[in-house]
N, C-alpha and C positions, 0 to 999 in steps of 0.2 A: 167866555161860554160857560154857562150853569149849568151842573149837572145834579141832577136831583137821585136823591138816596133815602135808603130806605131803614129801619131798623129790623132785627130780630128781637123777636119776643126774650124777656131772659136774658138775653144777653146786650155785651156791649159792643158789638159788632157792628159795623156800619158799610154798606154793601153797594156799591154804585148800581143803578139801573140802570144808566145809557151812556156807558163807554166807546166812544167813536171806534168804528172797528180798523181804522189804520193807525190804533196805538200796537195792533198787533201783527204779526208776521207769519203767515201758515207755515207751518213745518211741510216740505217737501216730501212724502212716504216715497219709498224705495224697496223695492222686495228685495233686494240682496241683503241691504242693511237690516232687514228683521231680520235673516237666519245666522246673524255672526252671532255666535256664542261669547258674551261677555267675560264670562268668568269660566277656566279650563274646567275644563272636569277630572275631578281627583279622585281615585281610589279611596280605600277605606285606610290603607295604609300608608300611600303616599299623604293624604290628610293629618296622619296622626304623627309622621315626620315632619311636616310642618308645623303642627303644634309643637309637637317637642323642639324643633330647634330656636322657639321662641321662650321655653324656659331656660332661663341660664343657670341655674344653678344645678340644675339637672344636666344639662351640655357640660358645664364646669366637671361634674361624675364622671359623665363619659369618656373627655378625657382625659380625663386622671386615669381611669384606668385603660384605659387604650397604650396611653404611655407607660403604666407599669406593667403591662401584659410584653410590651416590647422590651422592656427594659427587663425583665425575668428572663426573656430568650436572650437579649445578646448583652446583658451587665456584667455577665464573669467574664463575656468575649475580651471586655473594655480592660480589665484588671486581668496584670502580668502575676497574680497571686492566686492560688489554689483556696476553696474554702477550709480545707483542712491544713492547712499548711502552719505548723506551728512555728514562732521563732520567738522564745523567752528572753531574747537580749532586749525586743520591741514589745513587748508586753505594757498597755495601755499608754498606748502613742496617739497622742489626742490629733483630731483631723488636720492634715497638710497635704500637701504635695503627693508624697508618696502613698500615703492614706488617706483617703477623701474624706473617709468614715471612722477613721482610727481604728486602732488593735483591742483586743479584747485582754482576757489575763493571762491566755498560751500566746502571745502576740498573733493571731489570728488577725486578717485583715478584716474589717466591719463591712465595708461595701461590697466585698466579694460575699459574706454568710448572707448580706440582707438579698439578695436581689437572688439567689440559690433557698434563701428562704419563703421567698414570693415565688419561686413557682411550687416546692412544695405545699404553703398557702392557699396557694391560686387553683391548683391540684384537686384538695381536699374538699375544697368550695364547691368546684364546679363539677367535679364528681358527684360529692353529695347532694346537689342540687338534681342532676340529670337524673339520677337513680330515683329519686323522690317523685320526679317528672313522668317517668315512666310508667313505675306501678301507680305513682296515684292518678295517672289517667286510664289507665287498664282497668283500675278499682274502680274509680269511681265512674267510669261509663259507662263499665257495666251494673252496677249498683243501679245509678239513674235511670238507663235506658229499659232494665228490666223491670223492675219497681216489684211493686208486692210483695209477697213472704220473702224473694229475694232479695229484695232494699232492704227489709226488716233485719234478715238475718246478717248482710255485709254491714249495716251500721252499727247493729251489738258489738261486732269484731270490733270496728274503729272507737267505738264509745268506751271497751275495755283496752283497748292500747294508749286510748285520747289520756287516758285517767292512771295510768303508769308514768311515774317521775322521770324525764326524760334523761337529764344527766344523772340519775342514780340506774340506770337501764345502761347507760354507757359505758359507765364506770367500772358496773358489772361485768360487763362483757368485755370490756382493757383486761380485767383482773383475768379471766380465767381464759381469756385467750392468747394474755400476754399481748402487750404494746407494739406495735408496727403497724406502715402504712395503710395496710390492706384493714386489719382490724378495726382502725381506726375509722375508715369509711362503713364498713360494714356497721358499725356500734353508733353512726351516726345516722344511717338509713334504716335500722330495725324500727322505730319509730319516726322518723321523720317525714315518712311520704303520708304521713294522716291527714294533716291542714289540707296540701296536693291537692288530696279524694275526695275529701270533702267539698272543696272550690267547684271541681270537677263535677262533681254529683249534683251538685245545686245548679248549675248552668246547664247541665244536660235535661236536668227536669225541667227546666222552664224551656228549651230550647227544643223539647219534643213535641209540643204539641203547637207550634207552631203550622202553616197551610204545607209549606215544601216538605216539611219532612213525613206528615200524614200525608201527603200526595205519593211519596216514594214508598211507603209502602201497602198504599192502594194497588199499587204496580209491582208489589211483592218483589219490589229490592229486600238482598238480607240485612240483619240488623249490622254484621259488621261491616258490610258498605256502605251503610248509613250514618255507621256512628265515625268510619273513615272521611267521609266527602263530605257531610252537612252539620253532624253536633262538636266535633273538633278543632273544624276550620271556624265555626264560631264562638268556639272558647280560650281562643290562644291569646287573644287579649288580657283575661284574667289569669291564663298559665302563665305570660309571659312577666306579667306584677311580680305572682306569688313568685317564682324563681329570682327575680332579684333579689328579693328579700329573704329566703330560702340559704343564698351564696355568701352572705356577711354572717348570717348564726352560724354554719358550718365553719366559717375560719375563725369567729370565735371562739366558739366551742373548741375547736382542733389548738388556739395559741391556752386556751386555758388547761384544758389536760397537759400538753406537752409541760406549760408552768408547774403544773404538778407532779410529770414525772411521769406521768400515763400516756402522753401522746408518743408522738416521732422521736426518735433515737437517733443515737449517733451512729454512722456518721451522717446520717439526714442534719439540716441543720434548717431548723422554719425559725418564724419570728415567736413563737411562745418560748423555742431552746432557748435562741440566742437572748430572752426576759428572764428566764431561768437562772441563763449563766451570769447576766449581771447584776444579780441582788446586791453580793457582798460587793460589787466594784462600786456602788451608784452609791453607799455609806461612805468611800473613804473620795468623794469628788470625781468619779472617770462616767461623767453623765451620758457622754457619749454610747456607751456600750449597750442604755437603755433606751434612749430617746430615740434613735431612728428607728428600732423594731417596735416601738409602742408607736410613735408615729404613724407607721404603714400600719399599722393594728389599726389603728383609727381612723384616720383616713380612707383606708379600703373601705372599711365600715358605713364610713360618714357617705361615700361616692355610691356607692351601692342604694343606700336609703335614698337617696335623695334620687338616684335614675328610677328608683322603683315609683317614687311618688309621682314624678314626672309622666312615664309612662301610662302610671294609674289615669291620669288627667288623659293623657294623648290617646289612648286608647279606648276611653268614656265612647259608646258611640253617643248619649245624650247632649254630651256637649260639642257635638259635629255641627260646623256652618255649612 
């Protein structure tokens, strides 16, 4: 049987004109089978967990520190050793049995300071992170939301704290308040919640002139109902980034002071002391006493960046399917 064809112009296409119609099979329609929904329908959140559990290196952050958040509450449960417990006959007893982490130069157990040192770490981080979080969404909503002479004048404030040396602001304030936990957070939060406010103030201005939120207040809802229910809930995506990233400068900053001698005191014992205390030991071979508190320095650090970048992506709504 010949079947005669045709060409397109332009192209090389070649198109049958009289295809016997019992090469084909009618599809049977079915009204129930149109209203099955193919694919569930996912929140904005639930979607942005599923991207992320598709990054692994970002998963790999998470839990890492999932497990060192657990291992900070119960790692001294684990070890029959006190963090202050000194015993000079064991003074730098490299990792065994008895010392997973070895002793330090007071024979001081390592695994019991490190994991007493992650939560004062962990502490400082996430302390100064929340503090940050707070004013700089107070600041900058209200900056945003209001705009005009009042955005003018809260962003000169930011623009002169932006432009003040952050750790010489800190340093300052260790010096004359003297070193301890508390100081310490506070010396990290007099300038830290800027970047915050700014994140903040820029997503609220774009997120104000959106239809719902001029529709709420054609209906004279107040602004702080507004800026509660419709410009926050839509900017926790980008608070949620900057806070990650926010929580590794904080424990840096906090192991580099304490290296200096300005942060945590004893008997606090964090991972900058216990880098501190093993200068002179890591000269004569007792590596141990530095490599797991620089380790967990880094590490936290590394885990932290990397969930933040993740997140950045899982949270995009542009790249939503």
């Amino acid at each position: 049987m010949g079947i005669k064809v045709k060409e397109l112009k332009n192209t090389e296409t070649i198109i049958p004109s009289n295809i016997p119609d019992e090469w084909f099979t009618k599809k049977r329609q079915d009204k129930t089978e149109s209203e099955i929904v193919q694919r569930p329908s996912l929140s904005y959140w639930q979607d942005a967990w599923r991207r992320l559990l598709k990054n692994k290196l970002a998963m790999l952050g998470l839990v890492f520190l999932m497990l060192l958040g657990v291992m900070a509450i119960l790692g001294p449960v684990f070890s029959p050793y006190e963090v202050n417990q000194a015993d000079l006959p064991n003074q730098y007893q490299p990792p065994s049995k008895e010392h997973w982490f070895g002793t330090d130069s007071l024979g001081r157990d390592v695994f019991t300071r490190t994991w007493f040192g992650a939560r004062i770490s962990l502490f400082v981080g996430l302390m100064a992170a929340l503090i940050d979080v707070v004013i700089g969404i107070v600041y900058g909503g209200i900056s945003g939301f209001k705009g005009g002479k009042t955005d003018s004048v809260m962003m000169r404030i930011i623009e002169i704290l932006y432009g003040l040396p952050y750790l010489l602001v800190v340093i300052l304030l260790l010096v004359v308040l003297g070193p301890s936990l508390t100081t310490i957070i506070v010396a990290l939060t007099v300038t830290g919640w800027v970047g915050m406010a700014r994140i903040v103030r820029g997503q609220v201005l774009q997120i104000k002139n959106f239809e719902f939120v001029l529709a709420s207040e054609s209906y004279g809802t107040k602004a702080s109902r507004i800026i509660r229910k419709h410009l926050l809930p839509n900017t926790m995506g980008p608070i949620i980034v900057q806070m990650t990233l926010t929580v590794p400068s904080a424990i840096f900053a906090e192991a580099f002071l304490s290296f200096l001698g300005l942060g945590i005191q004893a008997p606090y014992a964090s991972w900058g002391v216990m880098a501190n205390d093993s200068l002179g030991a890591i000269l004569s071979g007792h590596w141990w006493t530095l490599f797991f508190p620089a380790f967990f320095i880094s590490f936290t650090m590394f885990a932290f960046n990397v969930l933040g970048d993740g997140l950045q992506d899982a949270l995009d709504p542009k790249l939503r399917k």
